[in-house]
Backbone as JSON, one array per atom type, in Angstrom:
{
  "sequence": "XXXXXXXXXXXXXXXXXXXXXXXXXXXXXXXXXXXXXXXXXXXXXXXXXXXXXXXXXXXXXXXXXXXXXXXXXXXXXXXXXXXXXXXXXXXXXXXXXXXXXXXXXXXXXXXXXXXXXXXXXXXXXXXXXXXXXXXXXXXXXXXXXXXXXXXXXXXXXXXXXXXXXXXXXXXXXXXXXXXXXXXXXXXXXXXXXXXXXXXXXXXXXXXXXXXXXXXXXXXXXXXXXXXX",
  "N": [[101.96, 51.97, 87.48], [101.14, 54.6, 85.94], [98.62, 53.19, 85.3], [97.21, 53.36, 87.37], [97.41, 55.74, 88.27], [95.55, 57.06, 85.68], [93.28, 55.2, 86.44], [92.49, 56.45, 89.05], [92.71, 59.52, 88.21], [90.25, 59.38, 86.42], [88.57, 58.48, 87.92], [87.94, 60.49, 90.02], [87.33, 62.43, 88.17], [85.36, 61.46, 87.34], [83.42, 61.04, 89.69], [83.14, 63.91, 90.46], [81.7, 64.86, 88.06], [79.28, 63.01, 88.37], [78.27, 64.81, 90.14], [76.48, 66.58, 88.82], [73.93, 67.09, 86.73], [70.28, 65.62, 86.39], [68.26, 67.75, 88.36], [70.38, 67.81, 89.93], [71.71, 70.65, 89.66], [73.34, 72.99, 87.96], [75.09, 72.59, 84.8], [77.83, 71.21, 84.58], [79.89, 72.67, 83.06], [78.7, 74.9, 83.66], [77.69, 76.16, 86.06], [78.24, 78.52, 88.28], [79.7, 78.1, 91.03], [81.65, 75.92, 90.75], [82.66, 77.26, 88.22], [83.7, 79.58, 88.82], [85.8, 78.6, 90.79], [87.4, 77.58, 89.43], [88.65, 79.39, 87.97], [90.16, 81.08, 90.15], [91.52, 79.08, 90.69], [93.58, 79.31, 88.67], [94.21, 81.9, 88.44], [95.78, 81.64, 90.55], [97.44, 79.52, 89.82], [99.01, 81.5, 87.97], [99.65, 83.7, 89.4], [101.87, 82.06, 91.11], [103.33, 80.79, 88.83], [104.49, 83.97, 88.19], [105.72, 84.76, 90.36], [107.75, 82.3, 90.14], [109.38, 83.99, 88.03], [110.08, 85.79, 89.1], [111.68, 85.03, 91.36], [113.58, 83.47, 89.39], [115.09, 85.69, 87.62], [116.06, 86.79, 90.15], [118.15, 84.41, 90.56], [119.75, 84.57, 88.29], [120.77, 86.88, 88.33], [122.79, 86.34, 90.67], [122.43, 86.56, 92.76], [122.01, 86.02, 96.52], [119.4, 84.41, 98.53], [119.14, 85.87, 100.71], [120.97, 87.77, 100.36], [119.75, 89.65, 98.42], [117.36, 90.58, 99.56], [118.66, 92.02, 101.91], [119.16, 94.43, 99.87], [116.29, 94.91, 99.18], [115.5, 95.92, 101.97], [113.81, 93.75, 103.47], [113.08, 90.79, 105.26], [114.57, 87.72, 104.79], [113.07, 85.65, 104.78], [110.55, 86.78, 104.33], [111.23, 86.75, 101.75], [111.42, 85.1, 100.2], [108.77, 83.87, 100.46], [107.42, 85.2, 99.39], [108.56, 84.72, 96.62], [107.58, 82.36, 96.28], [104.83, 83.06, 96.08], [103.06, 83.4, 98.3], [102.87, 85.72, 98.91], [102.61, 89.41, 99.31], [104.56, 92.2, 98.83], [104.98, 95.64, 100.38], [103.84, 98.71, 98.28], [105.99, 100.0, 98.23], [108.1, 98.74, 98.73], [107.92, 96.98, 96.72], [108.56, 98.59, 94.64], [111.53, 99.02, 95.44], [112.14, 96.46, 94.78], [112.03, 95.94, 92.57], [113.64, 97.34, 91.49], [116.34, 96.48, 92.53], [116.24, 93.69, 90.98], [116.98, 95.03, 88.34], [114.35, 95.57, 86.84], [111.12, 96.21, 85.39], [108.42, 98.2, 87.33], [106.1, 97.32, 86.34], [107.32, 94.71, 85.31], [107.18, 93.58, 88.13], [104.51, 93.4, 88.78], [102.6, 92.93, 87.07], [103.26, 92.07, 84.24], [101.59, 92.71, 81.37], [100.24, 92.6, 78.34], [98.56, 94.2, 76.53], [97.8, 96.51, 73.97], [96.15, 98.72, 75.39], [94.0, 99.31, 77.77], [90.94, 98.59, 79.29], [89.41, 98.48, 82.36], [86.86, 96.86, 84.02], [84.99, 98.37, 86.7], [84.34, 95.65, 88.43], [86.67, 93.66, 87.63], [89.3, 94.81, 88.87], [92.49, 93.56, 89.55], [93.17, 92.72, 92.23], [95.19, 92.81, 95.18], [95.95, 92.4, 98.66], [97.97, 93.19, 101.26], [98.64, 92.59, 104.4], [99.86, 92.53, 107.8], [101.12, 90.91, 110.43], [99.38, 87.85, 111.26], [98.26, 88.34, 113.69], [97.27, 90.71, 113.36], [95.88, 91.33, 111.32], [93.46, 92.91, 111.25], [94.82, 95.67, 110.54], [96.77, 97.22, 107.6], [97.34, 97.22, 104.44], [94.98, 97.44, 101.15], [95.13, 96.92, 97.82], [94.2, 97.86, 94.16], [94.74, 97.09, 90.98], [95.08, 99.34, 88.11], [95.29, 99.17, 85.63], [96.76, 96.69, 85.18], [96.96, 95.48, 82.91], [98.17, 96.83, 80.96], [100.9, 96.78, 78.25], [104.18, 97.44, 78.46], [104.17, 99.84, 80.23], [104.52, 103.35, 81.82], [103.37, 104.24, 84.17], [101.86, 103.48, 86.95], [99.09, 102.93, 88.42], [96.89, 102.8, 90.89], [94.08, 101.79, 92.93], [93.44, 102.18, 96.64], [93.09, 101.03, 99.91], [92.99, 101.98, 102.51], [93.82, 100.8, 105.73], [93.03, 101.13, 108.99], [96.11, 101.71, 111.12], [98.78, 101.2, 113.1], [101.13, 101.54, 112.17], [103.95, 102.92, 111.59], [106.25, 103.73, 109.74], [108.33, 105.33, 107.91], [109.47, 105.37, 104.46], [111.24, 105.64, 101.53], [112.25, 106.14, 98.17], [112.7, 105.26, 94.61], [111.41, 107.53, 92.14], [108.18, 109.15, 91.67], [104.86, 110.06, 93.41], [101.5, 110.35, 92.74], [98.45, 110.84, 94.86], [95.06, 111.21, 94.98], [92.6, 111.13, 97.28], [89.28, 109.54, 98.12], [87.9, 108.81, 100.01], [87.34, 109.09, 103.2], [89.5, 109.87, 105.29], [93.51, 110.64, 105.56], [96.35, 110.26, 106.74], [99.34, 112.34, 106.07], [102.93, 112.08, 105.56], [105.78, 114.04, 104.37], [109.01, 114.27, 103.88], [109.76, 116.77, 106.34], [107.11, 117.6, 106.88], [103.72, 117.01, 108.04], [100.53, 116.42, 107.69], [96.93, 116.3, 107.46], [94.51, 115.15, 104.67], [91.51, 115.06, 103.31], [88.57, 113.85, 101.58], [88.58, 114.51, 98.18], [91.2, 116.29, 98.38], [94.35, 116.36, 97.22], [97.55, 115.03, 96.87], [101.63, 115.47, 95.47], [104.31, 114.6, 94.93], [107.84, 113.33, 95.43], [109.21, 110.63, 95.78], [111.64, 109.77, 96.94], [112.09, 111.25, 98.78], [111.55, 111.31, 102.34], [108.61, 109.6, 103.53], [105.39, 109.19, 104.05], [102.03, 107.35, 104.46], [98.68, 106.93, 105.69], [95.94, 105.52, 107.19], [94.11, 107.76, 108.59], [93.36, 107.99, 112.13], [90.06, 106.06, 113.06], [89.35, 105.08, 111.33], [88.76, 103.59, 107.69], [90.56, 104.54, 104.78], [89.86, 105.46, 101.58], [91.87, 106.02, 98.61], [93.21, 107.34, 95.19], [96.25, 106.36, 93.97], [98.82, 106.45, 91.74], [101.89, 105.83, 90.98], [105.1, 106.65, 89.89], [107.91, 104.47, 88.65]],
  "CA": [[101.81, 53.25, 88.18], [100.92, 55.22, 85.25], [97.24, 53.13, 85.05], [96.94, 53.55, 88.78], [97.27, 57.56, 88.39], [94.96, 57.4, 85.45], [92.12, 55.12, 87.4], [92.38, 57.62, 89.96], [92.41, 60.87, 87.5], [89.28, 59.13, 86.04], [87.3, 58.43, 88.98], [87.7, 61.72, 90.11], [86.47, 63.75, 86.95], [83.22, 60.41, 87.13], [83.13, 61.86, 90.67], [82.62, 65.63, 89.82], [80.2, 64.69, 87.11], [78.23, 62.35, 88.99], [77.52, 65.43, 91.4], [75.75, 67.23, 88.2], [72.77, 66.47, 86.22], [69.2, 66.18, 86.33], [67.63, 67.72, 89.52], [71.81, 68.24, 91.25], [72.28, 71.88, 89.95], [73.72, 73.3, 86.69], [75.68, 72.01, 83.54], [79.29, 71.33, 85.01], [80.98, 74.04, 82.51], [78.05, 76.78, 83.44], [77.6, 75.77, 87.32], [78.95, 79.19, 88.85], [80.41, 78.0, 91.82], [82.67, 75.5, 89.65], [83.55, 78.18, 87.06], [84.83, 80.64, 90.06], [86.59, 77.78, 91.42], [88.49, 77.69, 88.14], [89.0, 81.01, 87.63], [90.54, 81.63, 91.16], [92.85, 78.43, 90.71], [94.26, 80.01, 86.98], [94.84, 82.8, 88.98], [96.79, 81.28, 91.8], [98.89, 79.51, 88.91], [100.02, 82.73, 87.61], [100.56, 83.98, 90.97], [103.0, 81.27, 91.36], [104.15, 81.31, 87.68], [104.91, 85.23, 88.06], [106.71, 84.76, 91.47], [108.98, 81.7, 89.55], [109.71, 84.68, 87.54], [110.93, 86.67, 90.11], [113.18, 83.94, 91.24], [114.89, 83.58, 88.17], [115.35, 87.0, 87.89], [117.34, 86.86, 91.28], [119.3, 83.7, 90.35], [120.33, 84.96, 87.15], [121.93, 88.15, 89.07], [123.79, 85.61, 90.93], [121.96, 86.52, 94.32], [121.36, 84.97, 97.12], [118.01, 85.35, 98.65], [119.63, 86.98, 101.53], [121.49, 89.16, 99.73], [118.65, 90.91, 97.57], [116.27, 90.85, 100.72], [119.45, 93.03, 102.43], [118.79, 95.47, 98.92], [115.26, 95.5, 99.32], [115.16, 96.12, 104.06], [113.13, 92.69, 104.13], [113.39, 89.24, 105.53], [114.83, 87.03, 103.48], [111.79, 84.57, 104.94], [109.32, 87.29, 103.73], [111.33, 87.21, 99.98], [111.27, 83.4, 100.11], [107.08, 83.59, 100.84], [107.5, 86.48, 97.73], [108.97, 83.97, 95.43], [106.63, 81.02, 96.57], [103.68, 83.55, 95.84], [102.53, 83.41, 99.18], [102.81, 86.97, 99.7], [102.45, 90.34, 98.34], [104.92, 92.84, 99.1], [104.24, 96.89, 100.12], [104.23, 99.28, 96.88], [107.43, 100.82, 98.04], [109.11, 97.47, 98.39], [107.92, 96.48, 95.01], [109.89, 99.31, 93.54], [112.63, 98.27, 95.79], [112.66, 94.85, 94.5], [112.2, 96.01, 90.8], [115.12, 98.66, 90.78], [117.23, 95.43, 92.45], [115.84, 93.24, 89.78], [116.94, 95.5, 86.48], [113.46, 95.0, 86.19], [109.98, 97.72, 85.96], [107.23, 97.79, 88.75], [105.24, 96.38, 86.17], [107.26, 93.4, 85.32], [106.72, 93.05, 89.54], [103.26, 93.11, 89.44], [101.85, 92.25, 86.09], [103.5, 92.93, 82.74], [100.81, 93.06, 80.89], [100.29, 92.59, 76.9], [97.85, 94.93, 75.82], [98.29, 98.38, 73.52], [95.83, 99.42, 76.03], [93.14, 98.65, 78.67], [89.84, 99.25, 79.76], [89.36, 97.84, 83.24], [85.86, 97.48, 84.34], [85.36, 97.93, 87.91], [84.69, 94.39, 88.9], [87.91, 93.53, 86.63], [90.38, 95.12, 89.01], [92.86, 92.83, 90.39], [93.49, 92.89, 94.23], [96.56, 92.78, 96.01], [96.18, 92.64, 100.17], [98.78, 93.16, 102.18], [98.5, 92.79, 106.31], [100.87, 92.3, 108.76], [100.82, 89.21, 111.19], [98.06, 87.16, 111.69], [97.17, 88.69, 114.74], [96.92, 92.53, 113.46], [94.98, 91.18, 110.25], [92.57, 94.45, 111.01], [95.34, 96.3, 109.71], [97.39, 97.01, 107.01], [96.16, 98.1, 103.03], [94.67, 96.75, 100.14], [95.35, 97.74, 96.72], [93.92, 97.37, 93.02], [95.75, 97.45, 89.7], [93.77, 100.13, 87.26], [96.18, 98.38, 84.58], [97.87, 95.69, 84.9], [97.24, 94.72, 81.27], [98.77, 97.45, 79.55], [102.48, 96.61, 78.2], [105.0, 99.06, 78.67], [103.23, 101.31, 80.8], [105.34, 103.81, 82.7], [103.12, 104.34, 85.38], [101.18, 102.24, 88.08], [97.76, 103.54, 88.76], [96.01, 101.56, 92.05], [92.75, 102.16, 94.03], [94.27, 101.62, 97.52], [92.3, 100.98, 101.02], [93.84, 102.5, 103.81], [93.07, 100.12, 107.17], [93.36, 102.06, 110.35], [96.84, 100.9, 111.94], [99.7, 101.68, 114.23], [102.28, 101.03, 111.62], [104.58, 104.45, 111.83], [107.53, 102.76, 109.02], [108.56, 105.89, 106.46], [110.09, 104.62, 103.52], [112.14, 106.46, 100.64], [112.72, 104.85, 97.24], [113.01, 106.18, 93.48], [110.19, 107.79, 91.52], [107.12, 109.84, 92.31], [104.11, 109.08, 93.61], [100.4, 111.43, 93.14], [97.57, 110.7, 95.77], [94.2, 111.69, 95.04], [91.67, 111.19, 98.35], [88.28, 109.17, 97.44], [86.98, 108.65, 100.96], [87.91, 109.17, 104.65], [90.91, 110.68, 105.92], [94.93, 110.13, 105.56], [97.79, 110.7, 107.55], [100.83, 112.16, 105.23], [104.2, 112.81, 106.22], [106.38, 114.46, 103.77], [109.85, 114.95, 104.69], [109.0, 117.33, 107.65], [105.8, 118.13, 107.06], [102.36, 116.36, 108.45], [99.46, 117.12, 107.3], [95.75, 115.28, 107.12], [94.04, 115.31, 103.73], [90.05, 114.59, 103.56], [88.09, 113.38, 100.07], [88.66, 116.03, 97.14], [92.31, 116.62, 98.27], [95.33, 115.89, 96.19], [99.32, 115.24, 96.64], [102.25, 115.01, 94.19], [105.71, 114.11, 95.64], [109.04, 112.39, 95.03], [109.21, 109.22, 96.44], [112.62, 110.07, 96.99], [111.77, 111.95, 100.05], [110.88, 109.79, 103.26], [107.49, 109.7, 103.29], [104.11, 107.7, 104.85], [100.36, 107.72, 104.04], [98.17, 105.89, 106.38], [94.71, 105.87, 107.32], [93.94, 109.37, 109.78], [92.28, 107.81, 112.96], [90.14, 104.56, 113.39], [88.44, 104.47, 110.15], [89.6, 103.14, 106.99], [90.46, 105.6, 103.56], [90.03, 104.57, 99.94], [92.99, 107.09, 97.73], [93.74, 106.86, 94.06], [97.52, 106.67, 93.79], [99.23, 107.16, 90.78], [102.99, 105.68, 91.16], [106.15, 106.55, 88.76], [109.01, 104.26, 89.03]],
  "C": [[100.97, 54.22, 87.36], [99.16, 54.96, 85.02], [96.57, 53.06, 86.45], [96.72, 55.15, 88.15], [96.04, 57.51, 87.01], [93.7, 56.88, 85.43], [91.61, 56.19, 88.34], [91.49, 58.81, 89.38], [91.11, 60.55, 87.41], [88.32, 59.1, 86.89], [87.22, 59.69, 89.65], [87.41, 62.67, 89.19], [84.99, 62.88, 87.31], [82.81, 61.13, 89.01], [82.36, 63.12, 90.64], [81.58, 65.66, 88.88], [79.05, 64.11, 87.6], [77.35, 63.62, 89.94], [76.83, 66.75, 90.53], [74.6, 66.2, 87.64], [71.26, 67.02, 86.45], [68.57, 66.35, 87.71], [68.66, 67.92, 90.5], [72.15, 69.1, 90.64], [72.84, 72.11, 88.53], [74.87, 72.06, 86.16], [77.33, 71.89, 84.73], [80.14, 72.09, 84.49], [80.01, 75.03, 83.16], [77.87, 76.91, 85.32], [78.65, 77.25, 88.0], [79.78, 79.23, 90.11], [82.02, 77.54, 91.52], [83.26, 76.54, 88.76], [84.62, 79.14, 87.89], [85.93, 79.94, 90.59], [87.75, 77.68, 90.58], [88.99, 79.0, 87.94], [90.04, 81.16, 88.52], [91.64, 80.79, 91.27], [93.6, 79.11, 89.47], [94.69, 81.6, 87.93], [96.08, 82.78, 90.27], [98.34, 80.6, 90.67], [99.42, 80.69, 88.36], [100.11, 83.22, 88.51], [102.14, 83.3, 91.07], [103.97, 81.46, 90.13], [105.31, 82.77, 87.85], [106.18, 85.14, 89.34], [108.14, 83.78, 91.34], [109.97, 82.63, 88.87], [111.06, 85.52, 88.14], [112.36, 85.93, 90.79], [114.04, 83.64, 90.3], [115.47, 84.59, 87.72], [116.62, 87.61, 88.69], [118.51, 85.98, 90.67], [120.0, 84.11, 89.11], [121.03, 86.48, 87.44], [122.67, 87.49, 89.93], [123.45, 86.29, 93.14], [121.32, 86.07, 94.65], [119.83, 85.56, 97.58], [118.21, 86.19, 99.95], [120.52, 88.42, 101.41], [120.72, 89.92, 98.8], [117.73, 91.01, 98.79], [117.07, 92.09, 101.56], [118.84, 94.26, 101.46], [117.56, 96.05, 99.49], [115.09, 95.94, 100.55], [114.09, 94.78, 104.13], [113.97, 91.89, 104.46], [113.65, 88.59, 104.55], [113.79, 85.52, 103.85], [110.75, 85.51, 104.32], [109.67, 87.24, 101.9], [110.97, 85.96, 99.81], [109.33, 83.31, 99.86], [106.97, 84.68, 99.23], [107.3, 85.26, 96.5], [108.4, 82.68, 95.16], [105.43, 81.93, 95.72], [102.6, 83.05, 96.72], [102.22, 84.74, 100.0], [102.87, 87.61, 99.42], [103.68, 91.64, 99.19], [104.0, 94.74, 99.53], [104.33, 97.34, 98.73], [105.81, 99.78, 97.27], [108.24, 99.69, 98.09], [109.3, 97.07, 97.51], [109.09, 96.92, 94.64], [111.09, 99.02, 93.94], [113.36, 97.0, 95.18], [112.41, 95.1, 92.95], [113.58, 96.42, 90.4], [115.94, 97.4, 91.01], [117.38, 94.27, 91.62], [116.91, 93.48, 88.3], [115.66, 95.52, 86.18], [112.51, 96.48, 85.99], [109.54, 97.04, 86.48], [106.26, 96.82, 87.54], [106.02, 95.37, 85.89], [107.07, 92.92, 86.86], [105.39, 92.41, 89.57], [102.42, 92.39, 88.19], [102.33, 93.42, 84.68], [102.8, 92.98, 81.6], [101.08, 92.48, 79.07], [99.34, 93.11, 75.95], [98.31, 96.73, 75.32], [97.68, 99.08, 74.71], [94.14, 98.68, 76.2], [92.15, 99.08, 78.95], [89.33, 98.17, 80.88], [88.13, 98.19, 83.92], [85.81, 97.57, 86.15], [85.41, 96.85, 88.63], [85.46, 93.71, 88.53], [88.84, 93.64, 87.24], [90.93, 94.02, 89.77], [93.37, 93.37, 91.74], [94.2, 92.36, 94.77], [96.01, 93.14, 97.93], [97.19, 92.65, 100.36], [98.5, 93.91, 103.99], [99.62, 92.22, 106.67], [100.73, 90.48, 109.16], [99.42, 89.17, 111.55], [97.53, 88.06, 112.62], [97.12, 90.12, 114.27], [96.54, 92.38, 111.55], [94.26, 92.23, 110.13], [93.59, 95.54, 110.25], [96.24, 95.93, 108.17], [96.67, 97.97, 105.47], [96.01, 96.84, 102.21], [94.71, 97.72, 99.2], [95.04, 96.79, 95.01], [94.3, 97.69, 92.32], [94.35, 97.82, 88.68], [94.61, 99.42, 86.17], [97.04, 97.85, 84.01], [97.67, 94.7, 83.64], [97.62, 95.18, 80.53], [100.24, 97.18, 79.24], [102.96, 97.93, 78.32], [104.86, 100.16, 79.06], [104.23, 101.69, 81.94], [104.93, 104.36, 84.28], [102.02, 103.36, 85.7], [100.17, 103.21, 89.24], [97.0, 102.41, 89.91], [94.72, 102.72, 92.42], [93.31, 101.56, 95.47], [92.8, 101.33, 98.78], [93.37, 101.3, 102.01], [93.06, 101.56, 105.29], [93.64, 100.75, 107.57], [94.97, 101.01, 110.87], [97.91, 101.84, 112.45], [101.26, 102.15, 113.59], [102.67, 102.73, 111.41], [106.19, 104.31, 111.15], [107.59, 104.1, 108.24], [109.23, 105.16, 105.46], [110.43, 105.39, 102.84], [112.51, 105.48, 99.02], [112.34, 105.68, 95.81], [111.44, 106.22, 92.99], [109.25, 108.81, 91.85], [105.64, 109.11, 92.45], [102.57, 110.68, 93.49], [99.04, 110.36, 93.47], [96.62, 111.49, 95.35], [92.78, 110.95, 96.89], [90.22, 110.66, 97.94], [87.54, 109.72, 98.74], [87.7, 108.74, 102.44], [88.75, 109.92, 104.55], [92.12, 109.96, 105.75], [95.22, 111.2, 105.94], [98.74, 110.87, 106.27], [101.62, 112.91, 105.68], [104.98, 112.8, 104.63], [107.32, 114.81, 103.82], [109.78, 115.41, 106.2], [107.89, 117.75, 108.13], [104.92, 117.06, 106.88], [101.29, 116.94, 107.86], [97.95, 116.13, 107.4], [95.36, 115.87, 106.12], [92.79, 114.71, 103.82], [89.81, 114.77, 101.93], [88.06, 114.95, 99.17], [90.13, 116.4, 97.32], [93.32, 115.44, 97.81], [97.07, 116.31, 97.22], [100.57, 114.71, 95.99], [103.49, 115.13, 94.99], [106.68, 112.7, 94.89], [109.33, 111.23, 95.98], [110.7, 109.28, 97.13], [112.86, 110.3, 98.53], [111.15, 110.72, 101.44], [109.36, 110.88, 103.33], [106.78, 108.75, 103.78], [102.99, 108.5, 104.94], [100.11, 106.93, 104.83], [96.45, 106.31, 106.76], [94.52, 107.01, 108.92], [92.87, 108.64, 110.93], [91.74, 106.64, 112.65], [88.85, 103.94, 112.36], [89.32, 104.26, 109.18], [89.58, 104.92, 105.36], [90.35, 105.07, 102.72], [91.03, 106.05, 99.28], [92.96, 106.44, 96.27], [94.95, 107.42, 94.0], [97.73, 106.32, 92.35], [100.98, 106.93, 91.05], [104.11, 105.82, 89.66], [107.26, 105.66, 89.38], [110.32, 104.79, 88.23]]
}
């Protein structure tokens, strides 16, 4: 079995090499399609890695996955797709699922191991989150300004606001400050509405129910600024 699997292994690396050379396209380490290809799998293993994390995390609090999905207001099929690393939670769930944890937002998202970071812009990592398949046009996207610093008490993103319908407040520990890059947002604050346009700012307790969303049927870019 063992010289079966490493015929195989073998003819598939003489495979992959055979399809370089002289006159079929770059070096097989410098070949940029190949290198991205690598890159993007090393990133899917720590995806998965990080989300094993999170599962042990739970089992070692002695919950089930229906009983921390109750904690956090999800499905315990959307924590399950969590813990696979098939799926990215909202930010306010995060913190949800950190505080139920013991854990911080950054061990959620990326605990990092640097004194400190300098993230260039094509550097930032990117988190989507959309709904169901069919309302893919909506939902947000969001980038980590530094998810390599250790012990960092706050959680700095670049967000994207997609236009959508979704009308969910949420409430959950910490504060949160919104700066406005581009377009328009919807924010509810307790009782107060308001729209904010690029150049405006807001600082609030997460505490409070609350919802940002994109103002109308364009999208926003915000720099948030989260404390847990």
């Amino acid at each position: 079995m063992d010289e079966e699997f490493k015929e195989t292994s073998y003819q598939s690396f003489r495979d992959t090499v055979d399809g370089y050379g002289e006159g079929k396209g770059s070096d097989l380490l410098m070949d940029p399609a190949a290198v991205e290809a690598a890159k993007q799998e090393s990133l899917l293993e720590k995806d998965i890695d990080h989300a094993a994390k999170l599962r042990a995390a739970r089992e070692s609090l002695g919950f089930s996955v229906k009983e921390l999905a109750s904690r956090v207001g999800i499905s315990p099929e959307i924590l399950e797709e969590v813990e696979a690393g098939k799926s990215i939670l909202p930010l306010g769930q995060l913190i949800k699922l950190s505080k139920a944890l013991s854990l911080k937002m950054s061990d959620v998202i990326s605990e990092g191991d640097k004194p400190f970071t300098i993230v260039r812009a094509g550097e930032r990592k990117s988190f989507k989150r959309f709904g169901k398949s069919k309302e893919e046009h909506r939902g947000y996207e969001y980038e980590s300004l530094a998810s390599g610093k250790r012990d960092r008490l706050m959680e700095p993103f670049i967000v994207t606001l997609n236009p959508s319908d979704a009308n969910e407040p949420s409430a959950h520990d910490g504060q949160e400050f919104i700066y406005v890059l581009e377009g328009e947002m919807d924010v509810l604050v307790g009782q107060t509405k308001d729209v904010l346009g690029p150049g405006d700012a807001i600082y609030y307790d997460s505490s409070d129910i609350h919802l940002v969303k994109a103002h109308g049927n364009q999208p926003a870019r915000i720099l948030a600024v989260m404390i847990s």
